[in-house]
C-alpha positions as CSV (number, residue, x, y, z in Angstrom):
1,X,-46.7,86.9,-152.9
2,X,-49.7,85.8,-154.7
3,X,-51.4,88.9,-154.5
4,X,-47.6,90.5,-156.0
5,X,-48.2,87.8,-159.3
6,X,-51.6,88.6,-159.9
7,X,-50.8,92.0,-160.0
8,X,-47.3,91.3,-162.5
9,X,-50.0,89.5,-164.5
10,X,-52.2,92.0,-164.8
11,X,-49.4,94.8,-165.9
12,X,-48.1,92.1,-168.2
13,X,-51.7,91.7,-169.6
14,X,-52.3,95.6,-170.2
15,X,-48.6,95.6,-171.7
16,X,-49.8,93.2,-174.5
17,X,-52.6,94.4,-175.1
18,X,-51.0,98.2,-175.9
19,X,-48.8,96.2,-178.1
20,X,-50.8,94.6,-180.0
21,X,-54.4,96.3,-180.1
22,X,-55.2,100.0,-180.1
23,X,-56.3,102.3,-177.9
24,X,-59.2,103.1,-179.8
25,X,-60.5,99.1,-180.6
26,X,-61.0,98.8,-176.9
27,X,-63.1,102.4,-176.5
28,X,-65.4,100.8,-178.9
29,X,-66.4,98.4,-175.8
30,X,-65.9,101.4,-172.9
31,X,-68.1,103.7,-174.7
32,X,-71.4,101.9,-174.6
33,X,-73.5,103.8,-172.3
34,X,-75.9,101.0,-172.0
35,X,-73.0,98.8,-170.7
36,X,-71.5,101.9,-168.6
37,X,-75.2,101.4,-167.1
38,X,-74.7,97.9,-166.4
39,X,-71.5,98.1,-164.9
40,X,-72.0,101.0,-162.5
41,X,-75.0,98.4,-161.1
42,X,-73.5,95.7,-160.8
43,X,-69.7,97.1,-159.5
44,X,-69.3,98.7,-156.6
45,X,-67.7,101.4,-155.2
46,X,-63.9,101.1,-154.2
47,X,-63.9,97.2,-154.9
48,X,-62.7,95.0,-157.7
49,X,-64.8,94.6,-160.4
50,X,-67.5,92.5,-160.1
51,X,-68.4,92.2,-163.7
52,X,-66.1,91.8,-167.2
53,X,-66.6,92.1,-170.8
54,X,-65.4,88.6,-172.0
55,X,-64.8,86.4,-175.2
56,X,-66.0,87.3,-178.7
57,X,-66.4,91.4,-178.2
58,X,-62.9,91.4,-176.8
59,X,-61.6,89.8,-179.4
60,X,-63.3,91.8,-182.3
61,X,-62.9,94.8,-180.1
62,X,-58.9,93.7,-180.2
63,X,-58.9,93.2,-183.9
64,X,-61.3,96.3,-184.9
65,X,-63.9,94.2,-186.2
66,X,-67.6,94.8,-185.9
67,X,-69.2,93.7,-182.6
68,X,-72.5,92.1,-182.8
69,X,-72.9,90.3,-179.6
70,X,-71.7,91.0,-175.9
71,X,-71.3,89.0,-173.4
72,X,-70.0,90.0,-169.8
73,X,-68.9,87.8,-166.7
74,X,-69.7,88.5,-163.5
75,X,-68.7,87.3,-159.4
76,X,-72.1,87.6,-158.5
77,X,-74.4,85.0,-158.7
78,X,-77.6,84.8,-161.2
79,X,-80.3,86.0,-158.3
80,X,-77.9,89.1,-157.4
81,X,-77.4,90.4,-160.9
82,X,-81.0,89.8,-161.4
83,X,-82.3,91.6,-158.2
84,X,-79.9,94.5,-158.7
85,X,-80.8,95.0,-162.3
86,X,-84.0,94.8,-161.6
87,X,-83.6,97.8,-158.7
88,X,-82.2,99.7,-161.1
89,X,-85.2,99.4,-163.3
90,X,-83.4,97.3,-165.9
91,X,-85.4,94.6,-167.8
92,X,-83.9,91.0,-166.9
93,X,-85.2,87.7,-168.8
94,X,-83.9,84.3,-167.0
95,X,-82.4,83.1,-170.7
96,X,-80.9,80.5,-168.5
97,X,-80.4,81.4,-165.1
98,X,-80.0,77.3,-164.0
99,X,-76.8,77.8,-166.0
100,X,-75.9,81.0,-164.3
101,X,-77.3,83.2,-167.3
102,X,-79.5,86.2,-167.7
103,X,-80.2,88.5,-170.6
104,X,-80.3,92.1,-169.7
105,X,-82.2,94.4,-172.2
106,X,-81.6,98.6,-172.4
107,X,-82.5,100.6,-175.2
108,X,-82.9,97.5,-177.0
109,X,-79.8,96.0,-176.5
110,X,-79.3,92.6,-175.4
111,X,-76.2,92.2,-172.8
112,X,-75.7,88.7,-172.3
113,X,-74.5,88.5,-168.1
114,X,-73.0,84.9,-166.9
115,X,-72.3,84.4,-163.3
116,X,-68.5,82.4,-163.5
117,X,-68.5,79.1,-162.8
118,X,-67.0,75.7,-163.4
119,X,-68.5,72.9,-164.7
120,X,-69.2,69.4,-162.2
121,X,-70.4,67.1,-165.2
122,X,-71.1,67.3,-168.7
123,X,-72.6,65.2,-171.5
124,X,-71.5,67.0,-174.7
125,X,-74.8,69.0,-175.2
126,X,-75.3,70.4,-171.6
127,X,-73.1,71.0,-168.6
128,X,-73.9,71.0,-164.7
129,X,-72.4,73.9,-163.1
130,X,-71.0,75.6,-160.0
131,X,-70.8,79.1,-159.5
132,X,-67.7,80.3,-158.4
133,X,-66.0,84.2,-157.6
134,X,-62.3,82.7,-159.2
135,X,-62.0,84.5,-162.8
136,X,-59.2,81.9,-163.2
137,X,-61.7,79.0,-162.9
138,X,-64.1,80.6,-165.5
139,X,-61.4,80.9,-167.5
140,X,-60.1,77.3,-167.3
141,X,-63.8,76.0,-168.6
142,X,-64.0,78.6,-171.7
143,X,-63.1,77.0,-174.6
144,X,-60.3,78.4,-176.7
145,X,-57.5,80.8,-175.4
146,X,-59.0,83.2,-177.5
147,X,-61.9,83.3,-176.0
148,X,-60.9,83.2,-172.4
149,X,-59.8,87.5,-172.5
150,X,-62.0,89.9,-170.3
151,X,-61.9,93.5,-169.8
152,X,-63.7,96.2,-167.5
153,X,-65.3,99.4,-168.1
154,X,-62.1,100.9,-167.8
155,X,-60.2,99.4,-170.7
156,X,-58.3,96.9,-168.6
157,X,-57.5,93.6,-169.4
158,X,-57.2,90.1,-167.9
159,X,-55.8,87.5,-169.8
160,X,-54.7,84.8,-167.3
161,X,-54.8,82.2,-170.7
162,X,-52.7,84.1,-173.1
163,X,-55.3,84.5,-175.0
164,X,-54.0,88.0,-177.3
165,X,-50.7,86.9,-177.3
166,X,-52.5,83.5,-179.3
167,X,-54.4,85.9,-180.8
168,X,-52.0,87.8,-182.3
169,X,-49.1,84.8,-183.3
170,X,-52.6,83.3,-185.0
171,X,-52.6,80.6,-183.2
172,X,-56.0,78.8,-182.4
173,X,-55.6,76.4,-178.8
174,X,-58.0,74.9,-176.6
175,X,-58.2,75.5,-173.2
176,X,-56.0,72.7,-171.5
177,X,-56.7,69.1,-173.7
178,X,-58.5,69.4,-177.1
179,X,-60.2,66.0,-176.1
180,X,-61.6,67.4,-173.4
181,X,-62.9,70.7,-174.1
182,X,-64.4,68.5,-176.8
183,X,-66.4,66.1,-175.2
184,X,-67.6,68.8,-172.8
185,X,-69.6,70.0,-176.3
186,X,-69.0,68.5,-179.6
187,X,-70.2,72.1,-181.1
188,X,-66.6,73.2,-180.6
189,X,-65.3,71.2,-183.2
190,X,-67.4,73.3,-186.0
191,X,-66.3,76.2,-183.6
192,X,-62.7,75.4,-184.2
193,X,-62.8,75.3,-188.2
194,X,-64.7,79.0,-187.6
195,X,-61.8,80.3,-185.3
196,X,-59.0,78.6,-187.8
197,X,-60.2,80.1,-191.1
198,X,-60.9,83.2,-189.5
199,X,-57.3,83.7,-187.6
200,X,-55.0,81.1,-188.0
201,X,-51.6,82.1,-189.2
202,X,-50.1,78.6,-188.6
203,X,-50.8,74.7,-190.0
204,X,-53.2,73.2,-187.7
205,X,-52.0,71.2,-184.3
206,X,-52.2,67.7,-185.2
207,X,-53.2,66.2,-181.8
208,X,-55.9,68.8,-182.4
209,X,-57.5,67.5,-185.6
210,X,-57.2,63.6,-183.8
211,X,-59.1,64.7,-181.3
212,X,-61.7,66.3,-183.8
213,X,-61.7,63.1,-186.1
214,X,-62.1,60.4,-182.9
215,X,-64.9,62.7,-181.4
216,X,-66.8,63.9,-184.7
217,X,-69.8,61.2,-183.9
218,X,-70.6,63.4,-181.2
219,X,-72.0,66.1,-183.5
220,X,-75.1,63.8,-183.6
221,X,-76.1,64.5,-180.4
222,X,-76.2,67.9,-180.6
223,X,-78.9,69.8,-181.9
224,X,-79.4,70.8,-185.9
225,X,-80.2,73.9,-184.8
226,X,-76.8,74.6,-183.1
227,X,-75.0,73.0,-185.7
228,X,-77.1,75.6,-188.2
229,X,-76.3,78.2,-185.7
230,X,-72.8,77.9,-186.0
231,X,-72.3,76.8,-190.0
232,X,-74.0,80.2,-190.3
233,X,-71.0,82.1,-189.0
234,X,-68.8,79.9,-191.2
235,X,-70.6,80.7,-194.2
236,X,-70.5,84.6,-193.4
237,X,-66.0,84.2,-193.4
238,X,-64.5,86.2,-196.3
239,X,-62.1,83.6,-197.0
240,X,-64.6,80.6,-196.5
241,X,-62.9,78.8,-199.5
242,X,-59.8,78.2,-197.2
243,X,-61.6,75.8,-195.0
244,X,-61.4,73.5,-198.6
245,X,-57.8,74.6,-199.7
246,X,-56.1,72.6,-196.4
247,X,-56.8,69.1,-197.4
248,X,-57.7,67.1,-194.2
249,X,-59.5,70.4,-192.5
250,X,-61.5,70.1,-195.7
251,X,-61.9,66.4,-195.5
252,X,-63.4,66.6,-192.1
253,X,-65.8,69.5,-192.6
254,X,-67.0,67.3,-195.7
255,X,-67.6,64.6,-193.5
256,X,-70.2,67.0,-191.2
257,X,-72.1,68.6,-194.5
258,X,-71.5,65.7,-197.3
259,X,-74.1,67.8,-199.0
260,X,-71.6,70.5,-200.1
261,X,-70.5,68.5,-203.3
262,X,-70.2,72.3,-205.1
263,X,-67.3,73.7,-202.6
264,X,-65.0,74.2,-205.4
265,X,-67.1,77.4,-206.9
266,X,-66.3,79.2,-204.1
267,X,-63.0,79.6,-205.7
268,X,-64.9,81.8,-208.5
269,X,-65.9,84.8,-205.8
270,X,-62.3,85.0,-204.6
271,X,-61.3,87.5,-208.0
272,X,-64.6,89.3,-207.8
273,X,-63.9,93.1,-206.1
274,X,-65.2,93.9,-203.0
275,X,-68.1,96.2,-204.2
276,X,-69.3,93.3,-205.6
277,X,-68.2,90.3,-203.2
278,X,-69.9,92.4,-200.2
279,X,-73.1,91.1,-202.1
280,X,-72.7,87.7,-201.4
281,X,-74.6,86.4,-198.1
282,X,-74.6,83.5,-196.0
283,X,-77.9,82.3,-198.0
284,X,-75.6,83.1,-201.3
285,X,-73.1,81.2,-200.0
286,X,-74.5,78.0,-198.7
287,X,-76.5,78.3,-202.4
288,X,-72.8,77.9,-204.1
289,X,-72.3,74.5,-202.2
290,X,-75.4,72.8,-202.7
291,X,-78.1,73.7,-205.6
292,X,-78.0,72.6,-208.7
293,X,-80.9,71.9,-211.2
294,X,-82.5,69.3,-208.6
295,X,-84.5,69.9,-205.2
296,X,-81.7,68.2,-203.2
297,X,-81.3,71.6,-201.5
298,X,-84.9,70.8,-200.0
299,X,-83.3,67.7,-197.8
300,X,-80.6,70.1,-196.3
301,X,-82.9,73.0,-195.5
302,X,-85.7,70.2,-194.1
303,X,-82.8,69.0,-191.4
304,X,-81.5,71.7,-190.6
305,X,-84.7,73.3,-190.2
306,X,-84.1,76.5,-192.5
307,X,-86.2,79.4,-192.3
308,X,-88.5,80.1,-195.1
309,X,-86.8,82.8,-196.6
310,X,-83.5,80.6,-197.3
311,X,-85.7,78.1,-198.3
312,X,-87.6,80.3,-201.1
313,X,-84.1,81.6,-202.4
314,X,-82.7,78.3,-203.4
315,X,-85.6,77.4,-204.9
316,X,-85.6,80.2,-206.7
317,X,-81.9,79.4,-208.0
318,X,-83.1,75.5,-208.5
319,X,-86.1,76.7,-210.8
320,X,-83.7,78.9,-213.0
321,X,-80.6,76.9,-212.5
322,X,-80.9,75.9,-216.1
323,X,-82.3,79.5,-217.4
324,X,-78.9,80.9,-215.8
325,X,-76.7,78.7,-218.4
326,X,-77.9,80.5,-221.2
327,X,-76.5,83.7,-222.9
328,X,-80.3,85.0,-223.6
329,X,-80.4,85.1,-220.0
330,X,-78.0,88.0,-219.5
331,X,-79.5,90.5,-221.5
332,X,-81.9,93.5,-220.0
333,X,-85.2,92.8,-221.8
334,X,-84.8,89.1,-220.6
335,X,-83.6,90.4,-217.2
336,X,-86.9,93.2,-217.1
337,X,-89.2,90.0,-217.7
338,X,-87.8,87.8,-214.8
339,X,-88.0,91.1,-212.4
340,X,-91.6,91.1,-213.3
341,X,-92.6,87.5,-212.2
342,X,-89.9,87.0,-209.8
343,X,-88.8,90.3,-208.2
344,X,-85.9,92.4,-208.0
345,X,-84.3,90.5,-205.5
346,X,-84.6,86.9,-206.6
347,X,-83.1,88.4,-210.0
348,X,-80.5,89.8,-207.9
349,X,-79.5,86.5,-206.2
350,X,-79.7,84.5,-210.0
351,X,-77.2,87.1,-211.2
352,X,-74.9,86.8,-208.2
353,X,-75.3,82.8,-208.1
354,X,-74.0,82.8,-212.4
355,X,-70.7,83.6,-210.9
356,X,-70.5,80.5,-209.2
357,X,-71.3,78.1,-212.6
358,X,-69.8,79.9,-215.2
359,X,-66.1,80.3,-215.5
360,X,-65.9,82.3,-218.1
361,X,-68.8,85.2,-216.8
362,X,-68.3,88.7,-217.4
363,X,-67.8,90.0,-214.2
364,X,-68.8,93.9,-215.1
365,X,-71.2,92.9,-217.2
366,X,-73.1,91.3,-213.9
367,X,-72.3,94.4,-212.3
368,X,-74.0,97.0,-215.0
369,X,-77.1,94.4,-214.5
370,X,-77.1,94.4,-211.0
371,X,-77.0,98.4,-211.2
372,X,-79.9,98.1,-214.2
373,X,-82.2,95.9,-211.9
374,X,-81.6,98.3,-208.9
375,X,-82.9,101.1,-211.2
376,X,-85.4,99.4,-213.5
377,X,-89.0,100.8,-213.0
378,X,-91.4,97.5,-212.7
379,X,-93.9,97.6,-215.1
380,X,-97.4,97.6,-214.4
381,X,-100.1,95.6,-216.3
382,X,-102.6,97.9,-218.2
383,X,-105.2,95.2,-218.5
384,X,-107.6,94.9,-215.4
385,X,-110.5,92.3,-214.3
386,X,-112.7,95.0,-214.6
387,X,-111.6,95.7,-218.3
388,X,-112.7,92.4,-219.4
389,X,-115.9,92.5,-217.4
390,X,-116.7,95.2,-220.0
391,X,-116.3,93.4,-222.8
392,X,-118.7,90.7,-221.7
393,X,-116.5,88.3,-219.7
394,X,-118.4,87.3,-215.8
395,X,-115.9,86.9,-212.6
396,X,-114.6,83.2,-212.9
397,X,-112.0,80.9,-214.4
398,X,-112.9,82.0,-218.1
399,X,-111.8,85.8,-216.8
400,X,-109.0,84.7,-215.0
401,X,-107.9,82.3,-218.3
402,X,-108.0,85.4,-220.4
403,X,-106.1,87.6,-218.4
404,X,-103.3,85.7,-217.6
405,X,-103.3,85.2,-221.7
406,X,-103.9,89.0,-222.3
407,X,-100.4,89.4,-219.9
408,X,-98.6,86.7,-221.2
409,X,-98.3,88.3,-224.6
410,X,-97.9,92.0,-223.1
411,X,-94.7,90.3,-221.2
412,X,-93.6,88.2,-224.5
413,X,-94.2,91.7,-226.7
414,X,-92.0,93.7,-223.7
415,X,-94.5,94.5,-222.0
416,X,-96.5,96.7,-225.0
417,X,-99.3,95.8,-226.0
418,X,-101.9,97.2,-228.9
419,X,-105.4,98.2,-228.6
420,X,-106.2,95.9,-231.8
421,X,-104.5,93.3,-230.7
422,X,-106.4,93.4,-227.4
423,X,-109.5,93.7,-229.3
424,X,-108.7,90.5,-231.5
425,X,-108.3,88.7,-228.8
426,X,-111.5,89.7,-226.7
427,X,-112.9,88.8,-230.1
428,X,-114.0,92.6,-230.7
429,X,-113.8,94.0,-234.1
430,X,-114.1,98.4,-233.1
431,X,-113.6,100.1,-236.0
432,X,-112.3,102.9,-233.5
């Protein structure tokens, strides 16, 4: 009888999924020959699959979206996958094999292969676990409906949660109790506001957001890193502004990142078109909630331990902020200066970030600069050290002084500069 159910479920599973995702989304999965590799390892021969493709790369594969990362579940436990991998002649790394996890690496590709499991204990940052062959069980401990979807090489689906028909009704539900799944890892709160903005077609469940609220405390026990991890994804959402529009959603999220006191200028990218708006990155984005004229930004990107890169960009916007206000800013001498001592990029991300602070911006007249700085030709200083060592100047400070002098006008002139004047200033009088 059992064995009867199992198999209705399963029909009723592929049924949905022909209804409500294509054919060709899931191919995107089944034709990975790296993961075809994997498969035929690990599987074996007249038997049930051993090993699933599960949460995120379902989904996207579902939806048509781009896949990034894969993960895959498998009945076998850690030191099987790893010894028959490895017999296969297919690098392994233990990325966390106490958890039941290893990382397996072809062509360059990372495939992410968790043995199932169910967790004994947890304390909201880590969980003790028990391996386990019951898909079911895995399921039970993933932690949205959403998430808890698997599929084989062959296209074929289990979904013992429900999770496409969620999926496609745009409804976002923890596994079993919010509370719970909560306190088993506080992450999932800022995984919840991700998984809302990104596919909710309904209101939020209210029993949901108590939970979030009573529980947010626990966010301090997990790592900045994660948190950063996971506001990264948030900030990459088209239609981040949303997460502000819904009142108490926006409340709460405020209440994690007080330092996004600018959220409302996200509503200023929402009428830009998309041959624009693709422009806009995560470090773009998270720029828009928090810099202004002062280094405040600097306190954010110190505790959440930003790299340097995101740390140099809103700088660079901080420096300017001001410089960005005025209308000599937007012309293309002004702009051919700044790509000089900045570079093109940095002039890039100040034209982008205007949008943000000025309501009234000329949104094609940012796009013919953004075109100009992709095609300006950077000009090149005709005045070396060696020049002025010529003219009687020694290596040293007193060199270095009048070069950066000697530029400063060539920049201030646009970048000409005449032999007399040159010869003025190195105090020559050539009659030539």
């Amino acid at each position: 009888m059992l064995k009867k159910i199992k198999i209705f479920l399963s029909k009723t599973d592929n049924f949905l999924y022909k209804k409500f995702g294509s054919d060709r989304s899931i191919k995107v999965l089944e034709n990975i020959k790296e993961a075809q590799k994997i498969f035929l390892c690990l599987n074996e021969i007249g038997k049930e699959s051993n090993i699933r493709f599960v949460g995120g790369c379902v989904r996207k594969a579902l939806l048509g979206e781009k896949i990034d990362d894969i993960d895959l579940a498998t009945s076998l436990e850690p030191s099987e996958v790893k010894k028959r991998l490895e017999e296969s002649n297919i690098k392994v790394v233990d990325t966390g094999i106490l958890h039941g996890t290893v990382t397996a690496i072809l062509n360059h590709k990372k495939f992410e292969i968790t043995s199932l499991r169910k967790d004994i204990s947890t304390d909201g940052r880590h969980a003790e676990v028990e391996f386990t062959s019951d898909w079911e069980q895995d399921a039970l401990r993933r932690d949205f409906t959403i998430n808890a979807i698997y599929a084989d090489i062959e296209g074929r689906i289990f979904d013992p949660l429900n999770g496409i028909l969620d999926l496609k009704k745009g409804e976002i539900k923890f596994i079993g109790s919010a509370e719970e799944r909560i306190q088993e890892d506080y992450l999932r709160i800022l995984r919840y506001f991700r998984f809302f903005i990104q596919y909710s077609k309904k209101d939020y469940d209210e029993q949901t957001i108590r939970s979030i609220k009573q529980h947010i405390n626990g966010l301090n026990k997990v790592s900045n890193e994660r948190i950063f991890d996971e506001l990264k994804k948030i900030l990459l959402l088209e239609n981040i502004y949303n997460l502000f529009v819904h009142k108490v959603l926006g409340e709460v999220f405020l209440n994690i990142f007080p330092q996004f006191i600018y959220y409302q200028r996200l509503k200023n990218i929402n009428i830009l078109e998309k041959k624009i708006r693709f422009r806009y990155d995560r470090d773009l984005i998270l720029s828009s909630l928090i810099v202004d004229k002062s280094n405040n930004y600097e306190y954010f990107c110190h505790k959440y331990k930003a790299s340097n890169i995101t740390k140099n960009r809103l700088k660079n916007i901080s420096t300017n902020f001001e410089k960005i206000k005025s209308k000599k800013f937007y012309n293309e001498a002004n702009i051919k200066k700044l790509i000089y001592l900045l570079n093109k990029n940095y002039v890039n991300d100040l034209l982008l970030f205007s949008v943000f602070i000025n309501n009234k911006i000329d949104t094609q007249k940012i796009e013919r600069l953004l075109n100009f700085v992709n095609n300006c030709e950077i000009p090149k200083f005709p005045i070396s050290g060696e020049y002025l060592k010529k003219h009687g100047y020694e290596a040293g400070k007193v060199l270095g002084k009048k070069l950066k002098s000697l530029e400063e006008k060539w920049i201030e002139n646009n970048f000409i500069i005449e032999k007399k004047l040159i010869e003025k200033s190195l105090g020559k009088n050539s009659k030539n």
